[in-house]
N, C-alpha and C positions, 0 to 999 in steps of 0.2 A: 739702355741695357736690354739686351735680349733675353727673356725669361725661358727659363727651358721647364717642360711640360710631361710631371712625370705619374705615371700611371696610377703608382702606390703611394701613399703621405706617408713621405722619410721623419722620423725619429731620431733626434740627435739629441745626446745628454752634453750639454755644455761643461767641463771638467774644471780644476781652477788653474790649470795650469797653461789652459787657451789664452790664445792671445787676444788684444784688447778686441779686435771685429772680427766677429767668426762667418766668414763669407766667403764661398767660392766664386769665379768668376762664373757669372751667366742665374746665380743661386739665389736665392735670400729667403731670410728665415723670420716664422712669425712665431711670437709669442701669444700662448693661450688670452682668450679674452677675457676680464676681471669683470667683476659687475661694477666696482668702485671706479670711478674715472673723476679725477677733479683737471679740470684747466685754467694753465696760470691765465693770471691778467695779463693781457699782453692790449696799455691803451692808445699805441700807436705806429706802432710799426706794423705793419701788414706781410712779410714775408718771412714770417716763421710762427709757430705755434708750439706750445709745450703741455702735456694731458698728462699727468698722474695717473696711472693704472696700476695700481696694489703695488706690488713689490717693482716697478719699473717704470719709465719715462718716456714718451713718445715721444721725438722730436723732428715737426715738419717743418722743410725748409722750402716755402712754397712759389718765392722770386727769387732766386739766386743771382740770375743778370736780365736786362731788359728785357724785354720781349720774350721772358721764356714760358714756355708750355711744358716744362716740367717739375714736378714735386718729386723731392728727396724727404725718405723716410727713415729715421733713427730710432732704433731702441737703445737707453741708457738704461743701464743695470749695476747694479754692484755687481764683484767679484764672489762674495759671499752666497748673492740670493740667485745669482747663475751657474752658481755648481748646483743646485736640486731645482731648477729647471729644465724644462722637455722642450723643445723649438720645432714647429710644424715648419716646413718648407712652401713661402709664401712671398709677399708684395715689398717686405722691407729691404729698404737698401743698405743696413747693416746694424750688426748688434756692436753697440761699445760700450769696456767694463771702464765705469767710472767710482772712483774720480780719476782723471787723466793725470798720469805718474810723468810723459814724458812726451813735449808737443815744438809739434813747427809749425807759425803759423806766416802769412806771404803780404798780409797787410800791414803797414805802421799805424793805423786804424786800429788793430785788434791789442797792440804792445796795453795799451793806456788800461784796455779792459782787466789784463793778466795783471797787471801794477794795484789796481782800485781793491780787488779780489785778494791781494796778497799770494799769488799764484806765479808771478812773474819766473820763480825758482826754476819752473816745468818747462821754460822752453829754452830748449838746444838745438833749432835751426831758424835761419831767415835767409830767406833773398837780397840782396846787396843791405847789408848790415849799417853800411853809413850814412843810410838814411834815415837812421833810429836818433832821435834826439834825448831821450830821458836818461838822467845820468844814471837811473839804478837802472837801467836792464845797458845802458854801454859797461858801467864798470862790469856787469858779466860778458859782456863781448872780450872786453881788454882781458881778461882773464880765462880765456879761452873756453867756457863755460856755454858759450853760441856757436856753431859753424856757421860758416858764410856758406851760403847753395844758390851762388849764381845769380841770374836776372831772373825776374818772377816769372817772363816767358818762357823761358828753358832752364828751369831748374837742375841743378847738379842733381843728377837720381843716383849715381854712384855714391856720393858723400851722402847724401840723407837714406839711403838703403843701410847705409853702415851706419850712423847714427843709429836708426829704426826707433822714431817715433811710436809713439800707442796712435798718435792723432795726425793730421794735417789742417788744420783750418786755411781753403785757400778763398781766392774771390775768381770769377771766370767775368770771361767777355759775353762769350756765346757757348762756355760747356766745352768746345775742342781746345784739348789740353795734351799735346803725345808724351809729357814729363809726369802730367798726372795720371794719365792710363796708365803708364806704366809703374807710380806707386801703387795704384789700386791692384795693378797686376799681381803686385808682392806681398797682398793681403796685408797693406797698410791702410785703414780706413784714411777717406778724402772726405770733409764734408764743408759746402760751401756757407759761407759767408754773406749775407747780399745788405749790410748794412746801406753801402753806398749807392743804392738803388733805390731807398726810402726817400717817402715827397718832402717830409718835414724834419726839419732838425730835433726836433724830440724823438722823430722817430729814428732817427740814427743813434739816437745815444740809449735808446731803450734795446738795440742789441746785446746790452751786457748782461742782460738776462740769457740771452744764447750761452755768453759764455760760462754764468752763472748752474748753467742746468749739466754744462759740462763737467765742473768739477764740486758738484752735490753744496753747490755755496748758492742758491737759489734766494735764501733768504736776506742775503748779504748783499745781492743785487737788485737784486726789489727796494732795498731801503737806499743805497748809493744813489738807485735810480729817482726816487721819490723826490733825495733832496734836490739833486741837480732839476727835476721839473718843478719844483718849490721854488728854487733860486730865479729858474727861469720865466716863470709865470708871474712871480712877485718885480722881476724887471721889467716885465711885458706892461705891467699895470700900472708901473711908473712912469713911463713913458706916453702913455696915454694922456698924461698932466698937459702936456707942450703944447702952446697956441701954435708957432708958428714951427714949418719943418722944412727944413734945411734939406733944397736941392744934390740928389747925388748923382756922379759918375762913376763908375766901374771897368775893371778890365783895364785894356791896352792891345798896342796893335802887335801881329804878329806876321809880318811879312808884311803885305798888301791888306788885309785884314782886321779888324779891330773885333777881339773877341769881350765880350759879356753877360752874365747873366740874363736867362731868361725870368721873365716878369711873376712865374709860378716856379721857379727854381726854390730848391733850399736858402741860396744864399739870398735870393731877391725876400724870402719869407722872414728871414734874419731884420734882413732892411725894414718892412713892412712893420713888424713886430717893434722893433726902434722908433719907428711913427716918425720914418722921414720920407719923402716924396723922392723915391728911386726913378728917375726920368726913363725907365723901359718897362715901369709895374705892370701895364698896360699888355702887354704881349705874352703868350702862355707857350711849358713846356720846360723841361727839365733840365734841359742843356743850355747850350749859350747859342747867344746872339752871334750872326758873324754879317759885319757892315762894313760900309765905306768908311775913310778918314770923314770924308767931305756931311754924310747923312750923320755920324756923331757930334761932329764940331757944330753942325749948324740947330742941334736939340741941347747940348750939353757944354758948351764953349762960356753962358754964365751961369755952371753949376756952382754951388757955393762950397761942396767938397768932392776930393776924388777917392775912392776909398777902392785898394785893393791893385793897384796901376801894373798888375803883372808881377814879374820875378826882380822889375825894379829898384836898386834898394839906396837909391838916391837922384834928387836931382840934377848931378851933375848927368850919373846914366841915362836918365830920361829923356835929357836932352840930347844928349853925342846918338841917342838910338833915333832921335825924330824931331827934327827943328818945330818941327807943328805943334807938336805939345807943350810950348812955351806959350802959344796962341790963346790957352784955356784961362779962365780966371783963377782957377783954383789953383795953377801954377805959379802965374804971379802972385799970388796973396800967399803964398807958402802952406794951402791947403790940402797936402796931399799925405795920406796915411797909409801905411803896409803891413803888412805880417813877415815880409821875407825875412828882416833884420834878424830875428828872433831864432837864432839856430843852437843845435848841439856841434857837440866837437867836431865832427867832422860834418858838419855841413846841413844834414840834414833841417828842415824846416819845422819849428815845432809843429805851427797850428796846422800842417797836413797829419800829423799826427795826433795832436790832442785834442784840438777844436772839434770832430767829431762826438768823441764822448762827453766835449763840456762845451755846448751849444748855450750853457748860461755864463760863461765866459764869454765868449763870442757875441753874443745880446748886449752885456754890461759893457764891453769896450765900443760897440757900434754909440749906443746912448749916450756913451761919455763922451764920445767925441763930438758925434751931432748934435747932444744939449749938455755943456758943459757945467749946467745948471743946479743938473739932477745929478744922482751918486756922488755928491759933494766928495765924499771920501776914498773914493774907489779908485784904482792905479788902471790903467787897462794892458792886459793880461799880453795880450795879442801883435795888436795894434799899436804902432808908436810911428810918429812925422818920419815923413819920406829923408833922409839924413840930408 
């Protein structure tokens, strides 16, 4: 954003009848500095930050998407404490009155956190809608209570201008978005998301505090958040029981291709955390693997499980896609586990959806499957045999 650079410090009294981000295009406006500043806990996610400053809420969103060299600045305000505020014109990237009355957000990532919060009510847009699996935020789809706005790359801005959100929570690749310039054009605040950018699965699921600072439910998230690293750490430390650990494969081939976690991924941290010997732990970096058939099968041909074999969701598909994949042992011993099986009504996939903000689900179903020993009682959430 280009700051424009003005001789005299403008004076603006924020009224209540402003809308939720008071920001011209090229503007932004700062609020007086408090001497009081508390900042939340934030023990693992690194791309955002939240500072209490008296009557208002700073909130920095400091990775948004890989590689980025830019920080987004928010001030959260009530409605109340922003009609007898003054706003110097300065460095922020927008004021928004919360709590948020009416929001679109472009992730199935973000649905889970609006449900946990009791907030799910607030949102009236998504980008293809059928990919939403929770039956309370579909039965407000089926009840026309959601608009569909398109694919997440080119959002309908006609339909969501006419909706007109207070908020848009989206997620970028690289920042160039010409659907979301032109929301921000219409003084509908944008403010990114970069959950899915975090190194560790705690740390994805400790974005519900973002959401939490959004709709003044702070405290409500910090405790949601607790238990879920309670559940998860208390599985991490039972797993550590296991003498011996069960060899794993990942992924599937996609063309010519065989894609897989990398050895410092979230999902390989998942695995590590389960205390089984992931055959790529070895290799670092956030993304995936991409290999021969030939250099897989000859590391991983007698893994003892396959876990995750793509969009898969049977053996009969495994095989009609690749006679070679019958070659693995974990295909003949009927060793092979998925998430796809696990869908909502129309299709969508839960665990792209949920599995982020309950990374202790995800733990408990990996353990169970690899030590069927441990969580005697536990059903797995996720994860159920290849059909």
């Amino acid at each position: 954003m280009k700051l424009i650079i003005f001789k005299n410090i403008l004076f603006v009294i924020l009224a209540l009848a402003f809308s939720s981000c008071i920001k011209d295009k090229g503007i932004n406006e700062k609020l007086p500095i408090l001497k009081t500043k508390k900042k939340s806990t934030i023990a693992y996610a690194e791309g955002f930050t939240i500072t209490e400053n008296g009557n208002y809420t700073i909130l920095e969103i400091k990775r948004p998407w890989p590689e980025s060299d830019q920080t987004f600045t928010y001030v959260l305000i009530s409605k109340e404490e922003a009609a007898k505020t003054t706003f110097i014109v300065d460095q922020y990237n927008g004021i928004i009155l919360t709590p948020i009355q009416k929001a679109v957000v472009t992730s199935t990532t973000h649905i889970p956190a609006l449900e946990l919060l009791n907030v799910e009510n607030t949102l009236i847009g998504f980008p293809g809608t059928d990919y939403i699996s929770s039956e309370k935020t579909r039965a407000r789809i089926d009840n026309k209570l959601v608009r569909e706005l398109g694919k997440n790359e080119d959002i309908n801005t006609e339909v969501l201008l006419d909706i007109n959100p207070n908020i848009v929570v989206a997620f970028g690749i690289d920042g160039k978005s010409k659907s979301l310039e032109t929301i921000k054009n219409a003084n509908i605040p944008v403010i990114y998301n970069g959950d899915w950018v975090e190194k560790s699965p705690l740390a994805k699921a400790e974005w519900i505090k973002f959401f939490g600072a959004l709709y003044n439910k702070e405290k409500k998230a910090d405790s949601i958040f607790s238990q879920i690293e309670k559940n998860y750490l208390e599985a991490k430390k039972i797993a550590t029981k296991v003498v011996e650990q069960p060899t794993v494969l990942s992924g599937a081939m996609h063309k010519d291709i065989w894609y897989l976690p990398k050895g410092t991924s979230t999902e390989a941290q998942l695995l590590k955390d389960a205390n089984v010997n992931y055959l790529w732990s070895d290799t670092s970096g956030s993304g995936s693997l991409a290999l021969n058939f030939e250099t897989v099968y000859e590391k991983a041909k007698t893994a003892h499980l396959w876990l995750s074999p793509s969009h898969y969701k049977s053996f009969e598909a495994l095989e009609k896609a690749n006679q070679h994949y019958t070659k693995f042992d974990a295909f003949k011993n009927k060793n092979i586990y998925t998430f796809s099986n696990i869908t909502g009504e129309t299709g969508g996939v839960l665990y792209y959806e949920l599995g982020t903000a309950r990374p202790d689900l995800v733990l408990k179903d990996i353990i169970k499957i690899c030590h069927p020993e441990l969580l005697t009682s536990y059903t797995p959430y996720f994860f159920k045999p290849l059909e």
